[in-house]
N, CA and C atoms as an extended XYZ file, in Angstrom:
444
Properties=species:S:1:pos:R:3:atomname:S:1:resname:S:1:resid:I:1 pbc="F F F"
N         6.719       20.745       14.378 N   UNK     1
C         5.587       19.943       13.974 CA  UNK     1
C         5.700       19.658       12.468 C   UNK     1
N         5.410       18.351       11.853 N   UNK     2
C         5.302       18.141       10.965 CA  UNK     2
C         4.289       18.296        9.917 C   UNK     2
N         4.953       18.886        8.383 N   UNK     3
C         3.680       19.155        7.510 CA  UNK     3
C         3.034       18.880        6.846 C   UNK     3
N         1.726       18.671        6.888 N   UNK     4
C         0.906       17.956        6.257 CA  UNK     4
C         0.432       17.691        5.033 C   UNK     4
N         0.802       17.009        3.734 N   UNK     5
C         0.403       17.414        2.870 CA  UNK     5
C        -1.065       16.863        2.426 C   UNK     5
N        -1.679       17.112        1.314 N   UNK     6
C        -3.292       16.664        0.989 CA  UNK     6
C        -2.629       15.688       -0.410 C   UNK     6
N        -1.581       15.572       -0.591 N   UNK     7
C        -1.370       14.546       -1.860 CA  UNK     7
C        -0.140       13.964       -1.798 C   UNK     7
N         0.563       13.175       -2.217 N   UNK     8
C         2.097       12.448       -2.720 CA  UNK     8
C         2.803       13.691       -3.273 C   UNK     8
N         3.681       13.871       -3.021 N   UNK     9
C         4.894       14.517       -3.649 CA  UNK     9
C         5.706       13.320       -5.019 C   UNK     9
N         6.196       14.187       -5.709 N   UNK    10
C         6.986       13.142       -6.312 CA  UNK    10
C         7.705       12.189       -6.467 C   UNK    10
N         8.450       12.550       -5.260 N   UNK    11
C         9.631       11.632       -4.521 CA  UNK    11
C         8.845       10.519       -4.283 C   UNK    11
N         7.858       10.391       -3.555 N   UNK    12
C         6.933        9.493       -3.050 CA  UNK    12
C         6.214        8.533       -4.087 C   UNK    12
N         5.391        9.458       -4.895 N   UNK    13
C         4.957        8.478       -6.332 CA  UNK    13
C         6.091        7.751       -6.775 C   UNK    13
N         7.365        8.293       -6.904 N   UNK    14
C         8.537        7.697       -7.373 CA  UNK    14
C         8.909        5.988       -6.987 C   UNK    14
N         8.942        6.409       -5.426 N   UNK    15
C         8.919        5.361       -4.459 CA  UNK    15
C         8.073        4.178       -4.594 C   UNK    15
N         6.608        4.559       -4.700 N   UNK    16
C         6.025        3.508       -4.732 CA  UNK    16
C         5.711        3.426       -5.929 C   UNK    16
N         6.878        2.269       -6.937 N   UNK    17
C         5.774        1.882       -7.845 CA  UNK    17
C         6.180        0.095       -7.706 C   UNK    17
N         6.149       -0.401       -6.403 N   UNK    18
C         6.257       -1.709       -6.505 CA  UNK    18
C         6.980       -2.106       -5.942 C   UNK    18
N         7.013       -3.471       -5.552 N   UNK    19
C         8.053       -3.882       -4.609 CA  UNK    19
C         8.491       -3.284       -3.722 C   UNK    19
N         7.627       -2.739       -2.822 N   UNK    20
C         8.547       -2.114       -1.659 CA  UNK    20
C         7.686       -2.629       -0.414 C   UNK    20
N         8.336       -3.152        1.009 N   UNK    21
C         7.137       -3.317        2.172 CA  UNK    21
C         6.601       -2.153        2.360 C   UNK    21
N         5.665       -2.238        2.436 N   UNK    22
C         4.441       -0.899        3.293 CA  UNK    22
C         3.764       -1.712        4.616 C   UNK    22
N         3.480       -0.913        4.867 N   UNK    23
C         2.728       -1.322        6.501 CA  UNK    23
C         0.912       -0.781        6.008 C   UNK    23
N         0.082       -1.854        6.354 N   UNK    24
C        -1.437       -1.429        5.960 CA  UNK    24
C        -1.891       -1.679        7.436 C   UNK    24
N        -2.520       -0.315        7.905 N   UNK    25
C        -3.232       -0.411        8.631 CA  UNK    25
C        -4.438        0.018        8.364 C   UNK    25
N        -5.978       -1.178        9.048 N   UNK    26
C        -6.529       -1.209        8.575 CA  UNK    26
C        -7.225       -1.348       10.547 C   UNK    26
N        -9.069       -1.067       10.139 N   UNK    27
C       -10.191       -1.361       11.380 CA  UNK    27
C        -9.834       -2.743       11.357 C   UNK    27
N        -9.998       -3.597       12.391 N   UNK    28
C       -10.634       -5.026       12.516 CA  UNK    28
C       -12.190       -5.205       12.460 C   UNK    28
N       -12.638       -5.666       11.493 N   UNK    29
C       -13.945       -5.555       11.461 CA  UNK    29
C       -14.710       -6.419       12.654 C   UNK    29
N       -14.030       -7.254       13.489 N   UNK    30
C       -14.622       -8.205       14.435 CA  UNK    30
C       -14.426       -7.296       15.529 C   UNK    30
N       -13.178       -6.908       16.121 N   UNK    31
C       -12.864       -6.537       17.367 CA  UNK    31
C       -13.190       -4.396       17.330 C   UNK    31
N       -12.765       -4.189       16.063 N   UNK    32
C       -12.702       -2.778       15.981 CA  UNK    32
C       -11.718       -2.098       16.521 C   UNK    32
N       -10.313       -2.959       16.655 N   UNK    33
C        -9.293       -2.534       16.552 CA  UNK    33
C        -8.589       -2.567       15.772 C   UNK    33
N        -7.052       -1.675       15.646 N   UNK    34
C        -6.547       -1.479       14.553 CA  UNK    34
C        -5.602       -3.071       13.981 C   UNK    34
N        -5.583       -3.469       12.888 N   UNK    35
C        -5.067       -4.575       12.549 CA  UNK    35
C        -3.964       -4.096       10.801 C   UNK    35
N        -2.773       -4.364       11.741 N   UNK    36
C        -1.666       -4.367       10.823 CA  UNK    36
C        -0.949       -5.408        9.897 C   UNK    36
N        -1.105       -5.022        8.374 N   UNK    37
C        -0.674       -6.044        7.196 CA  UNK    37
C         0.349       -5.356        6.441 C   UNK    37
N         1.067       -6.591        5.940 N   UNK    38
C         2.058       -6.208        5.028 CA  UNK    38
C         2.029       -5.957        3.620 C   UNK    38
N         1.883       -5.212        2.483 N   UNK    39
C         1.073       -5.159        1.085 CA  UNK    39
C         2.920       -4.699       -0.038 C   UNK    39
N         2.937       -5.337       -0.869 N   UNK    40
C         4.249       -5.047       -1.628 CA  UNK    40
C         3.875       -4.782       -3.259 C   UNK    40
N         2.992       -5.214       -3.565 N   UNK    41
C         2.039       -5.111       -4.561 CA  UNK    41
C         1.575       -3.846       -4.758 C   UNK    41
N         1.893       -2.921       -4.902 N   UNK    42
C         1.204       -1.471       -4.763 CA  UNK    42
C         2.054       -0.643       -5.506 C   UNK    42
N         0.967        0.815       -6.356 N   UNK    43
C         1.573        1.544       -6.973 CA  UNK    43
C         0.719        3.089       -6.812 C   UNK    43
N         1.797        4.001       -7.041 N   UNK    44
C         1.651        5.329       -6.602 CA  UNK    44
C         0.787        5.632       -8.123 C   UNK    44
N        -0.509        6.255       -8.149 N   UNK    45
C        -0.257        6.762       -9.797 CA  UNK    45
C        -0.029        8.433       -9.801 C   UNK    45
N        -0.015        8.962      -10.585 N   UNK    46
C         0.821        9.686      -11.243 CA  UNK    46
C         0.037       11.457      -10.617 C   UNK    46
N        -1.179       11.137      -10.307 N   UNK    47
C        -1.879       12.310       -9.668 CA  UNK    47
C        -2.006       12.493       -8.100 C   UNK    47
N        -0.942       12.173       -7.623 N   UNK    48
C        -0.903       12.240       -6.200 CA  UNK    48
C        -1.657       11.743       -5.318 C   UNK    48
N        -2.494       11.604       -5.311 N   UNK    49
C        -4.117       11.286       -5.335 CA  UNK    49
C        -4.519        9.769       -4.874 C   UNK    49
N        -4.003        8.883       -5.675 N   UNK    50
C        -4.554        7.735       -5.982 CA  UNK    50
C        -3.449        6.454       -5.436 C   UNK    50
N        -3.634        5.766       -5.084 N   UNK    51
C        -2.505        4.308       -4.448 CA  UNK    51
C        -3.549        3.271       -4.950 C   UNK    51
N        -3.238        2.674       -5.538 N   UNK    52
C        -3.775        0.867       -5.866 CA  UNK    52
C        -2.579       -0.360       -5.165 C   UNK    52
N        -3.201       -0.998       -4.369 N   UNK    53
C        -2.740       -2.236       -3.890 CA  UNK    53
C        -3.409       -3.752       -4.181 C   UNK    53
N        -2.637       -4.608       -4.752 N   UNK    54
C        -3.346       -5.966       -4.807 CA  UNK    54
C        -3.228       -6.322       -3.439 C   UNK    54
N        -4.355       -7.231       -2.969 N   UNK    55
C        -4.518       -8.223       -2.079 CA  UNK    55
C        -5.209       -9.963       -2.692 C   UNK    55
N        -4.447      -10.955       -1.917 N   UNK    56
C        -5.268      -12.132       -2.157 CA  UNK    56
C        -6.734      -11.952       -1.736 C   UNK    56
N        -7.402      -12.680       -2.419 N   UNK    57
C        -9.001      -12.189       -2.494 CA  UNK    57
C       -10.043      -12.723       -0.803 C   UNK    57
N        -9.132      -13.478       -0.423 N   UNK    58
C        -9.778      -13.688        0.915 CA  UNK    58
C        -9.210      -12.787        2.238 C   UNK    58
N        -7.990      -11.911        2.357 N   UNK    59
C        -7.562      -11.326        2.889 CA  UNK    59
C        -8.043      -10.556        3.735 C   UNK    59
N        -7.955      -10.127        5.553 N   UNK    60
C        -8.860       -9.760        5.831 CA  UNK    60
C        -8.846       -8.600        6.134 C   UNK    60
N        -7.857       -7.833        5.239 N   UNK    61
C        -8.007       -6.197        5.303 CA  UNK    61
C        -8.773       -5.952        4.050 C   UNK    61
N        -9.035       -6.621        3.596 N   UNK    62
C       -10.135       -6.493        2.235 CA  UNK    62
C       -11.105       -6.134        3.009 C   UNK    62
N       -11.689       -7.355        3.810 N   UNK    63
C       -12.746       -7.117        4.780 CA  UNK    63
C       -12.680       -5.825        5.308 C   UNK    63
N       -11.897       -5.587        6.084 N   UNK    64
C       -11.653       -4.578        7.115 CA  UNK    64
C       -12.108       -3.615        6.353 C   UNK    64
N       -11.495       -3.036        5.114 N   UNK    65
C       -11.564       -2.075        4.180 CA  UNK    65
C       -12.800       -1.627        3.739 C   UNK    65
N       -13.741       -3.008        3.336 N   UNK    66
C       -15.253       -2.871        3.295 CA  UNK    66
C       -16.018       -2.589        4.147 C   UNK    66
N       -15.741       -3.004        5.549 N   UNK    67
C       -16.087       -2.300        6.543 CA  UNK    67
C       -16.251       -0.758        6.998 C   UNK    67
N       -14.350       -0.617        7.513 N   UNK    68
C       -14.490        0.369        7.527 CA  UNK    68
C       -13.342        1.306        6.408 C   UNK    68
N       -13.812        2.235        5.502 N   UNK    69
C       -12.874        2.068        4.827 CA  UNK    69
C       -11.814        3.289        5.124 C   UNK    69
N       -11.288        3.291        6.179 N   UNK    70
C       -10.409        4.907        6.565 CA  UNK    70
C        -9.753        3.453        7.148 C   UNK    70
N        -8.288        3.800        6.189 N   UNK    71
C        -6.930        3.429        6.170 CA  UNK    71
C        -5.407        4.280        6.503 C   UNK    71
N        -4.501        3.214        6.788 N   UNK    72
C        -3.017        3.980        6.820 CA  UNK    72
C        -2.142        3.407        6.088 C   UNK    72
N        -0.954        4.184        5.350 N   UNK    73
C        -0.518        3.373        4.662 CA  UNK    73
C         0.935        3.983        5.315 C   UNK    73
N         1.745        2.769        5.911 N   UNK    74
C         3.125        3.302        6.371 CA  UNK    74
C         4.198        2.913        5.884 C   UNK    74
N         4.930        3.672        5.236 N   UNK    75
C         5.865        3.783        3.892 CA  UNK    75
C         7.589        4.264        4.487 C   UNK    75
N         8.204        3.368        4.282 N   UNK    76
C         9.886        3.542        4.666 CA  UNK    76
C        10.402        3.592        3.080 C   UNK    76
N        11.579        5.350        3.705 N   UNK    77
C        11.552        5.313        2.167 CA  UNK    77
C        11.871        6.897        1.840 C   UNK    77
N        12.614        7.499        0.320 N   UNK    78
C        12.693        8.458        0.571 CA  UNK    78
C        13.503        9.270        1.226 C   UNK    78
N        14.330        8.682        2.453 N   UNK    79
C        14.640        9.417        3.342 CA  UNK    79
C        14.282        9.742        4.297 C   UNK    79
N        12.764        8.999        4.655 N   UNK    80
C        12.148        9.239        6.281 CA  UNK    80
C        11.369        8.106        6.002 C   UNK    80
N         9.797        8.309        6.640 N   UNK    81
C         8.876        7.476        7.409 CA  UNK    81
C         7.539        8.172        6.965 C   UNK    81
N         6.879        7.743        6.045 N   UNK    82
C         5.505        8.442        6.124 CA  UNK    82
C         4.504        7.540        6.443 C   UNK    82
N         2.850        8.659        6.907 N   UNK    83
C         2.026        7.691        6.963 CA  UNK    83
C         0.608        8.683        6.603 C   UNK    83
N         0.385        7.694        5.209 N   UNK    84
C        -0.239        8.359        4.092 CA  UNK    84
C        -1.672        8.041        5.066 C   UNK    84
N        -2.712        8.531        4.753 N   UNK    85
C        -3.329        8.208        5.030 CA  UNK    85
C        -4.797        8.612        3.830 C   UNK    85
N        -5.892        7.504        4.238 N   UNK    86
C        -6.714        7.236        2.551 CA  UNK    86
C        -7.962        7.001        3.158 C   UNK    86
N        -8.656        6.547        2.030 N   UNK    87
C       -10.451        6.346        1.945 CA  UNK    87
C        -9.835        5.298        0.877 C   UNK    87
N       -10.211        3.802        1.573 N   UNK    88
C       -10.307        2.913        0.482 CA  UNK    88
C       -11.269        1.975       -0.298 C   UNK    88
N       -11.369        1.413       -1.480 N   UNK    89
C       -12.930        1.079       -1.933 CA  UNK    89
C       -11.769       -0.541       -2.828 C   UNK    89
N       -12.805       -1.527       -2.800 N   UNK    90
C       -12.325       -2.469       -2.797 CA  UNK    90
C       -12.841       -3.125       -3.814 C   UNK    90
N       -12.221       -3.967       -4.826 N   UNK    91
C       -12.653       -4.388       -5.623 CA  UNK    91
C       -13.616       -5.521       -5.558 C   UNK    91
N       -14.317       -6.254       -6.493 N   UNK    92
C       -14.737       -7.443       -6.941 CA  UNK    92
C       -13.290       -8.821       -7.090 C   UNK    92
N       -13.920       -9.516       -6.524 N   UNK    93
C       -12.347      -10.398       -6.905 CA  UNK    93
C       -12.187      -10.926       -8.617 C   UNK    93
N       -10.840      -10.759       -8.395 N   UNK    94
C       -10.813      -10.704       -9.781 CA  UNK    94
C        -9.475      -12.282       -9.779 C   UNK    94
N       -10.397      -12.754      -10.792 N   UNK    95
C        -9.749      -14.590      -11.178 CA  UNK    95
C        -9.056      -14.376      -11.710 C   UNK    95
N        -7.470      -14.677      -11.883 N   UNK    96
C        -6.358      -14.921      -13.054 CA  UNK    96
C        -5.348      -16.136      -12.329 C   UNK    96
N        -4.337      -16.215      -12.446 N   UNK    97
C        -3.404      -17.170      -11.959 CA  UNK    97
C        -3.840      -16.873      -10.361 C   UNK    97
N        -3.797      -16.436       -9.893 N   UNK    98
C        -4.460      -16.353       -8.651 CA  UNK    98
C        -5.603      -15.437       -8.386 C   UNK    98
N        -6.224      -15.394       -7.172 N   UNK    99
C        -7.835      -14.708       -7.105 CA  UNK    99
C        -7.051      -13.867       -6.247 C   UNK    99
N        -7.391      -12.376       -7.090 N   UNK   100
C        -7.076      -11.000       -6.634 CA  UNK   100
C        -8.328      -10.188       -5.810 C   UNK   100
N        -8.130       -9.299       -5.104 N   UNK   101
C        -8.786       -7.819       -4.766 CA  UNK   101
C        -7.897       -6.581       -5.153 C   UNK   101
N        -8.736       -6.129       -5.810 N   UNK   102
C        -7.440       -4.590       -5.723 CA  UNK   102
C        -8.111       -3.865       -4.950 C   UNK   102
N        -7.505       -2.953       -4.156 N   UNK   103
C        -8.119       -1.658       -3.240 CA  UNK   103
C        -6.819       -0.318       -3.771 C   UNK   103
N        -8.217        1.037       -3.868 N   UNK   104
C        -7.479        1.867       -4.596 CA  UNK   104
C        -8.121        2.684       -3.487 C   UNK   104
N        -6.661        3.880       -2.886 N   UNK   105
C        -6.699        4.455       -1.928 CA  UNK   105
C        -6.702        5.617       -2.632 C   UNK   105
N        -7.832        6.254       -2.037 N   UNK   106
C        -7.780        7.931       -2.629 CA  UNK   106
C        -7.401        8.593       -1.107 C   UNK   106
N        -5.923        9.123       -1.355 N   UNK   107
C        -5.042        9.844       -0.201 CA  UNK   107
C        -5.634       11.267        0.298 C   UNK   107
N        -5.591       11.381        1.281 N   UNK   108
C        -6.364       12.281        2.227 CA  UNK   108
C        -5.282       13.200        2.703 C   UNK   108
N        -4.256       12.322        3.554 N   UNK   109
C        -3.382       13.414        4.293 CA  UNK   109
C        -2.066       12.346        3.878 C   UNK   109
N        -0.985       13.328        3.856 N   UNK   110
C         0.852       12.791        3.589 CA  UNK   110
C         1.033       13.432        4.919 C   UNK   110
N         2.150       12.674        5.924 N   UNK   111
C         2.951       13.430        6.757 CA  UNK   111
C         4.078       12.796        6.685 C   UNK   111
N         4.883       13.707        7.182 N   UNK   112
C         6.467       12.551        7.483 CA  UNK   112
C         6.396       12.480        8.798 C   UNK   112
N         6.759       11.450        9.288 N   UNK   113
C         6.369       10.715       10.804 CA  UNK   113
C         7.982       10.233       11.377 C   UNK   113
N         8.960       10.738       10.972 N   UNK   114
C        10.387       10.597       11.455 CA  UNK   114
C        10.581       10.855       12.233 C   UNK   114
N        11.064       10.552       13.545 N   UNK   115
C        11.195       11.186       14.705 CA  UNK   115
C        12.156       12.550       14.629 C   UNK   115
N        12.042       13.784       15.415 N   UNK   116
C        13.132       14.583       15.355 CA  UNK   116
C        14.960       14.219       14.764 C   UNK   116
N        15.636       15.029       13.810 N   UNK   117
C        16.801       14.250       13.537 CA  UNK   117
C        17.289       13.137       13.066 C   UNK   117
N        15.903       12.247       12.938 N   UNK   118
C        15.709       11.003       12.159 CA  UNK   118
C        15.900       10.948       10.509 C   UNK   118
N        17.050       10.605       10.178 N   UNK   119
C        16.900       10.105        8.379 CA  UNK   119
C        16.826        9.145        7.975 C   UNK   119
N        16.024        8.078        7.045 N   UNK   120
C        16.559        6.632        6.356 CA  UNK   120
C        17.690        6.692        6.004 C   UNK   120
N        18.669        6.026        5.825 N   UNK   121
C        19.540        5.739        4.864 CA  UNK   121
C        19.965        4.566        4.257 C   UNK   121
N        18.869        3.446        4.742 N   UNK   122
C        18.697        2.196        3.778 CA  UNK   122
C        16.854        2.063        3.701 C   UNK   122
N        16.458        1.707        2.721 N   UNK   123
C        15.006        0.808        2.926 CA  UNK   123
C        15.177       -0.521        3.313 C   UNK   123
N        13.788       -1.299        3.358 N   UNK   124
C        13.734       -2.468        3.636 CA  UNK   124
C        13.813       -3.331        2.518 C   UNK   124
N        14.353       -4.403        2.663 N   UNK   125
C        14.505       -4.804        1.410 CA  UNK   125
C        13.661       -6.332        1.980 C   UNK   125
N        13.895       -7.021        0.642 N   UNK   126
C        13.188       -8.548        0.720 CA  UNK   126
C        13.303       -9.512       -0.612 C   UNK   126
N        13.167      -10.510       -0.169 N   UNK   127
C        13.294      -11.324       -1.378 CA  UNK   127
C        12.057      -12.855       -1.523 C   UNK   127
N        11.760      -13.185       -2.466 N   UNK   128
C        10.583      -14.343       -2.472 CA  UNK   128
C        11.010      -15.268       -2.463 C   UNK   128
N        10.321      -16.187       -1.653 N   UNK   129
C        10.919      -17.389       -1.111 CA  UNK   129
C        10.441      -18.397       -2.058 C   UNK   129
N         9.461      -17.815       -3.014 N   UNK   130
C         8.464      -19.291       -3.702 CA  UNK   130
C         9.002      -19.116       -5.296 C   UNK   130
N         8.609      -19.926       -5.976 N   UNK   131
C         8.924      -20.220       -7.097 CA  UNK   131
C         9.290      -18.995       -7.777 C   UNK   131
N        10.115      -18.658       -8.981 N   UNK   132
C        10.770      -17.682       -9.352 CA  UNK   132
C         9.570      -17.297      -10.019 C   UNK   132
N         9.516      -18.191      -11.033 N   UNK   133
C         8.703      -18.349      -12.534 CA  UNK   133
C         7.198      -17.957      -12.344 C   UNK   133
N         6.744      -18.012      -11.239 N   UNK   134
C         5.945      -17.890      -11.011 CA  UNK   134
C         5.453      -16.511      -10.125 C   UNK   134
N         6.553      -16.069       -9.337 N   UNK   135
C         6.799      -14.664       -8.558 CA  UNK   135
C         6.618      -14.068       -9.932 C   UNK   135
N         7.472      -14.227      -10.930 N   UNK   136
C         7.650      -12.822      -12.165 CA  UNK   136
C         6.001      -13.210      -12.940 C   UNK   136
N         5.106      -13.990      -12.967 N   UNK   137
C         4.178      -14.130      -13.748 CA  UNK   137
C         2.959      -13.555      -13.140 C   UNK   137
N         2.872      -13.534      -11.898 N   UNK   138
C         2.352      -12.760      -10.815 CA  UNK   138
C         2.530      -11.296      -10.610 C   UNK   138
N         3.398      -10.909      -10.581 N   UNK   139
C         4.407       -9.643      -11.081 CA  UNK   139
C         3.587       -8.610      -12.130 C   UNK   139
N         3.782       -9.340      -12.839 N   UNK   140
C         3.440       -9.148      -14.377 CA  UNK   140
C         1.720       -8.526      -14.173 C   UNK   140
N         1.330       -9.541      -13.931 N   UNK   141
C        -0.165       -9.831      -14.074 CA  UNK   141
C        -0.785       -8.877      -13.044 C   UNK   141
N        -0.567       -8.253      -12.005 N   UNK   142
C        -0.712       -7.263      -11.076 CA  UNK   142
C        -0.512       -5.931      -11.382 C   UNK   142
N         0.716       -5.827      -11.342 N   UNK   143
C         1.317       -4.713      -12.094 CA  UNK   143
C         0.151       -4.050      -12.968 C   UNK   143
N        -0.033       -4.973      -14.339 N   UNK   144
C        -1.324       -4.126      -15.460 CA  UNK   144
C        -1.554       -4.098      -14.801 C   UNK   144
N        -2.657       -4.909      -13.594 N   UNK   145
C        -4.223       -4.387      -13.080 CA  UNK   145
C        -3.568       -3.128      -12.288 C   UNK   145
N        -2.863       -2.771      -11.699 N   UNK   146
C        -2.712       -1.831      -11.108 CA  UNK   146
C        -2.433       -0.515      -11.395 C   UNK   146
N        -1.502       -0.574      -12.910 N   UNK   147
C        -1.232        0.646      -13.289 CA  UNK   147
C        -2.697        1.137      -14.257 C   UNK   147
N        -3.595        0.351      -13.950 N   UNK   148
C        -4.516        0.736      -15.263 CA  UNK   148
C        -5.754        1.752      -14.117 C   UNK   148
């Protein structure tokens, strides 16, 4: 059986400070089933504790989140498969080059969720399909709100 932790390990904060796919699972606030999003925007901070993710401000795990706010966050990576799990609280939208939400997950339970004998030995990778100049200005502009 796998062990549970109550915070991020290091390896993990390490991991997430950006650019990486995560899997957000979130309530459906209409149906009240579970509804799965993709979030890359996200950073571990430094007290185990805490995950901040941007979302576009109409997004409907924002919703979901305000709803109900008991989240999953599923993370490739490390060397296995975790799935953090949080209490999330959601911001005010916030106007800059684009209209943000941040949601900052205060982490509840860490497990590793690898199947028996299971190791990573690549992550997922990805690349942006839209304007460069504009990916890195976005980047930028997230990033502060997030590490702050």
């Amino acid at each position: 059986m796998a062990r549970v932790e109550t915070k991020l390990n290091q390896q993990i904060i390490d991991l997430l400070q950006g650019e990486k796919i995560v899997s957000l699972i979130t309530t459906d606030k209409k149906t009240n089933k579970p509804n799965l999003s993709i979030v890359s925007w996200l950073v571990a901070h430094q007290d185990g504790k805490t995950i901040k993710f941007a979302l576009g401000h109409k997004a409907e795990s924002a919703f979901n989140i305000e709803d109900n706010p008991e989240l999953i966050l599923g993370v490739i990576g490390a060397g296995s498969c975790f799935s953090i799990n949080g209490t999330g609280t959601v911001s005010e939208v916030i106007d800059k080059t684009m209209k943000y939400r941040i949601v900052t997950v205060e982490v509840t339970s860490v497990e590793d969720v690898i199947f028996y004998g299971g190791q990573v030995t690549q992550e997922p990778d990805y690349v942006k399909t839209y304007d460069a100049e504009l990916a890195r200005k976005l980047d930028e502009e997230v990033y502060e709100m997030l590490k702050n």
